[in-house]
N, C-alpha and C positions, 0 to 999 in steps of 0.2 A: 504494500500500500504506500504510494505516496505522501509525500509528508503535508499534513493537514496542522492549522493553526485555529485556535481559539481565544478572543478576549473578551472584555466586557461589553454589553448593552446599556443596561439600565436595573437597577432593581428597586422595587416599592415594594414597599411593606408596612407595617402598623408601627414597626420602628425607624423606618430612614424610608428618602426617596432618590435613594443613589445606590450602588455594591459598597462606595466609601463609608455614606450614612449608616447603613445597616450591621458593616463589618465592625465599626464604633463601640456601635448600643454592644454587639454583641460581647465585645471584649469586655466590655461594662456590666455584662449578664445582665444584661437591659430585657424584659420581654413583653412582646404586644399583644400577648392574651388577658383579657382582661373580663369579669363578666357584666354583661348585654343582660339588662333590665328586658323584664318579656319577651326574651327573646325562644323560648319555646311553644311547644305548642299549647300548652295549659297556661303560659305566661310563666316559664319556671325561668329564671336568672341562671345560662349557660355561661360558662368562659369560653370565647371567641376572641380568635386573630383578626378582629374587626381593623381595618381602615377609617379612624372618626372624621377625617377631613372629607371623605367622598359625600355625597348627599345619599338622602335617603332613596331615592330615586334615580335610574339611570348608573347605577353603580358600576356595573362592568363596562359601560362605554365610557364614562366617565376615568375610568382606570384607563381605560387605554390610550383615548386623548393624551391623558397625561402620559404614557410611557413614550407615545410617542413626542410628542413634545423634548421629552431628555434626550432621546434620540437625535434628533435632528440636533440639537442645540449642544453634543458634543461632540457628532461624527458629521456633523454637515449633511445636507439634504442629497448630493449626488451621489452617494455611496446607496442610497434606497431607492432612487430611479434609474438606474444604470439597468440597462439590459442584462447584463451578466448577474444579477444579483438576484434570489430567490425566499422568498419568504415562507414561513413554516410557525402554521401558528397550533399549540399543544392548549387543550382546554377539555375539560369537561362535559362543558355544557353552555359555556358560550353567554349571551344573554337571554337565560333561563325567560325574562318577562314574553318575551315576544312569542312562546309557543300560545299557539298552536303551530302557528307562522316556523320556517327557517330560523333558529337560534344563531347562527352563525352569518345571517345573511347583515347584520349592521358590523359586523368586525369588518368582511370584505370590504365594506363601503368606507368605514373609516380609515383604512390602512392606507386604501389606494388616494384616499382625499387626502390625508395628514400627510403622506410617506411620495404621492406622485409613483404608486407603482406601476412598472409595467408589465408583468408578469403575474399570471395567475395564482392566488395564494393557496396553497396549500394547509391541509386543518387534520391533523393527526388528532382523535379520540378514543385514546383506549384506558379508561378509567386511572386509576392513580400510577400508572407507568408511562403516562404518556410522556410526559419533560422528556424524559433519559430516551425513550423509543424516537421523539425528534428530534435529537441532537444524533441519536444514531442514523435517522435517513438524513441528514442533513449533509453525512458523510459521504454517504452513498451517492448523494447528488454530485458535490463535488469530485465524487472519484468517475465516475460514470457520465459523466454531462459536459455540456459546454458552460453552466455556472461557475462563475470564480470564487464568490460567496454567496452564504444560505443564512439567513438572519433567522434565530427561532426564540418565538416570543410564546410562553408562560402565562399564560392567564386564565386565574379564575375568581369571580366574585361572591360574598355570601350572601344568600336569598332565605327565605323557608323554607323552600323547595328542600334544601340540602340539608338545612338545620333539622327539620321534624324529619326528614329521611334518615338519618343517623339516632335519630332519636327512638324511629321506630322498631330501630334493629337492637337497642338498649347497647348502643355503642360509645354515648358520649357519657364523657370524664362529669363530674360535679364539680371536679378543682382542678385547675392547670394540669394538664398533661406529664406523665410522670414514666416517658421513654424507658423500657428497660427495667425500671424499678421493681421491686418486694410490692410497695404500695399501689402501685397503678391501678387506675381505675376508669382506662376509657381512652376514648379522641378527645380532644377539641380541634373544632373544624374553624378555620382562616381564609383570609386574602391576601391574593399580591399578585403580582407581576415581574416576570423575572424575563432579559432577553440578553443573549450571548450571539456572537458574531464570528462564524465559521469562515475560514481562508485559506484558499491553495498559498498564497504568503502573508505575512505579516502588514498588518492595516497599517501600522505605525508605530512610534516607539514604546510604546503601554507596554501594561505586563499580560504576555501570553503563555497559553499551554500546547502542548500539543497533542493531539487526539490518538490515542492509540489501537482502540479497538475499543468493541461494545456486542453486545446479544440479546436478544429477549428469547423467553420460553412459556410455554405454557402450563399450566402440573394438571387442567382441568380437574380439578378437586370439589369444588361449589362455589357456588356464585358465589358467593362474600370471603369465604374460609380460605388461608391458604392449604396446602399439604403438610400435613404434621411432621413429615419429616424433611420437610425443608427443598424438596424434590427438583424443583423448579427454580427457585434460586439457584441451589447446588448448579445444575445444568447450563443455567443461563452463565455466571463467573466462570464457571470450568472454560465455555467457547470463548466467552470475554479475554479470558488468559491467554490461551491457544493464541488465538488470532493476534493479539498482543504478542505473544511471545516475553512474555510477563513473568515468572514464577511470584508462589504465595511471599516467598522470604525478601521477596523487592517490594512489595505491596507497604508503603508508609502509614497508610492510613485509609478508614473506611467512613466514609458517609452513606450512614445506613439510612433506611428506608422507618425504624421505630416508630412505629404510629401510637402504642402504649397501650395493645390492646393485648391480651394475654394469648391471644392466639397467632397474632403476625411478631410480636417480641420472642416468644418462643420458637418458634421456625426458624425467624434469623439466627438466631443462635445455634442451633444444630445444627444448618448452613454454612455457619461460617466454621463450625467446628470440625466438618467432612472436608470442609476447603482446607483447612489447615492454617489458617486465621483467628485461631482463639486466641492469641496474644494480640493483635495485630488492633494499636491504639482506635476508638471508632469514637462517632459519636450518633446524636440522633435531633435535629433541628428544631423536630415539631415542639418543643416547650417554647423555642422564643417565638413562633409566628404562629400555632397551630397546623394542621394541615390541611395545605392550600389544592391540594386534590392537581388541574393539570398543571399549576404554576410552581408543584413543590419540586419536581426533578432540577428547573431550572434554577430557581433561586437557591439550592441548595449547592447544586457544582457552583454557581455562583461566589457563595461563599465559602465554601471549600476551594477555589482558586485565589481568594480572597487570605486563607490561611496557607496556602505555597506560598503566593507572593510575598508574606510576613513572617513565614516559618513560624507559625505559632496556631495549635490546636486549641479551637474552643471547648470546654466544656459540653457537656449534655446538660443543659439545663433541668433540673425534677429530679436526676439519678442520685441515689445514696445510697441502693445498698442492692447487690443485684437479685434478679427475681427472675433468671430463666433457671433451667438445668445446666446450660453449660455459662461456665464463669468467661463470659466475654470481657473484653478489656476498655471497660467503658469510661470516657473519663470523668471525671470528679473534677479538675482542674483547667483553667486555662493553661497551656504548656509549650514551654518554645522549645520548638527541637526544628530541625533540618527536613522539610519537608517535598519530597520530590517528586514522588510516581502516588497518586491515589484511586483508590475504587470507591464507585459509586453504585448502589445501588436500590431500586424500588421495588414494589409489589403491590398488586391492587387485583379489587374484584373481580370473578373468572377467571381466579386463577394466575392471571399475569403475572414476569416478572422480567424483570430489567435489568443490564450492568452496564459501566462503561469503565476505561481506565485511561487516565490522564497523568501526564509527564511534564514537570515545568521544563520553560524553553529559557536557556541563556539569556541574560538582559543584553541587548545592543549595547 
């Protein structure tokens, strides 16, 4: 494969509306869960990675506006109308109000209004793996195509729709999310927007990575559940590595997929312990933002390029004391160590699952 480059887009969240903003709070174990008066369905007070500055209305287009906006106004407007450039946008479900109608059908319009594209967008939905699955065709594009870069934007907003849907599966947490943990006791579900910027070479002097390889699989187990024994993940990082030409003992650090649910915290862990990763330092996002469903793959490598560029691993926000079977190596602390090759990985309903691996690039 070809040598493929990646750097920042833009990232929003409940805590920053930058990768800088956010990378901040986090070092600060800043978190933007917080709990949302009525915000259930009986009017019960959930903790949500809520966004307070968006209105209440128009939420997810109003998100996007804004990403795009940062967009333009650091990378300049000819880098998103160039012919050569492809956009890939990872969501869930888009602007959930307009069903019955096309959910996806006001991002089209915005992107190409905000962005002046000329190329058809593309919309990857495959429940909470999508981030990681589009930054993996993002690859594919550039290795295959006459695209030079593939821009993939992250986004999803919180509605009811999501809220009581989590609720009716008796998934969501009563108190901030607790990744990993003895204590956990659930999701909490967030917003944000996250967007990285794919290139056969380097945009400019910033800090890049380079893309090494990636896989998805499937365990088909149940709709919601993953495979108890981790089946699918296993599979997915195994190719992830292959294809990489990777081994477990160079892997630095994992950005795990930890939703906080006792059924996908546990999986990850005997996954990672088949891989040969039970040491291997990790952590799990969802305490500072919640989870953002298709915006989490993205803001997450986000900020885990964010901790290369710094050599300094964040915390798991909620973790104290571990609560799978097999003792992962989660951390407890923020911690500066030398950080150079990481894996990334998701999971999500149907079974999915996702990895990619990532290698910081020389500073010019």
């Amino acid at each position: 494969m070809s040598e493929i480059f990646m750097t920042y887009g833009t990232m929003i969240t409940p805590i920053g509306n930058s990768a800088s903003e956010n990378f901040n709070a986090m070092l600060d174990q800043k978190s933007g869960v917080q709990f949302i008066e009525n915000s259930g369905f009986n009017q019960e007070n959930w903790p949500l990675g809520k966004i307070t500055s968006l209105p209440s209305e128009e939420r997810y287009n109003t998100l996007l506006k804004r990403a795009c906006h940062n967009l333009v106004e650091v990378h300049g407007g000819d880098l998103f109308s160039d012919e050569k450039t492809l956009i890939i946008v990872s969501s869930t479900k888009a602007d959930i109000d307009a069903l019955p109608k096309d959910t996806f059908a006001s991002t089209r319009t915005i992107l190409k209004e905000e962005l002046e594209l000329k190329n058809k967008i593309v919309v990857i939905s495959n429940a909470c793996i999508s981030g990681v699955i589009a930054i993996n065709t993002a690859t594919d594009y550039l290795q295959h195509s006459n695209y030079e870069k593939v821009v993939v934007i992250g986004i999803d907003a919180l509605s009811d729709f999501i809220v009581y849907g989590f609720q009716s599966l008796f998934a969501l947490s009563n108190e901030p999310s607790k990744p990993f943990d003895k204590n956990r006791k659930g999701i909490c579900i967030g917003e944000a927007c996250g967007v990285v910027i794919l290139s056969k070479e380097k945009l400019n002097d910033s800090f890049h990575v380079n893309y090494l390889g990636g896989s998805s699989s499937n365990d088909a187990n149940h709709i919601s559940g993953p495979s108890r024994t981790g089946e699918g993940l296993f599979r997915s990082v195994t190719k992830t590595m292959e294809r990489a030409s990777v081994a477990a003992a160079k892997i630095d650090f994992i950005s795990a997929h930890g939703t906080g649910t006792n059924y996908n915290d546990e999986m990850e862990s005997i996954a990672f312990d088949r891989l040969g990763l039970i040491g291997t330092p990790l952590n799990s996002l969802k305490g500072y933002f919640g989870h953002t469903l298709g915006a989490a793959g993205l803001i997450e490598v986000i900020s885990t390029m964010k901790m290369m560029e710094h050599n300094t691993l964040l915390k798991s926000v909620g973790f104290e004391e571990t609560g799978t079977t097999r003792a992962i190596n989660v951390l407890k602390e923020n911690k500066k160590q030398e950080v150079t090759t990481i894996l990334k990985t998701a999971s999500g309903f149907g079974g999915g699952n996702a990895s990619l691996l990532l290698k910081k690039c020389p500073w010019n």
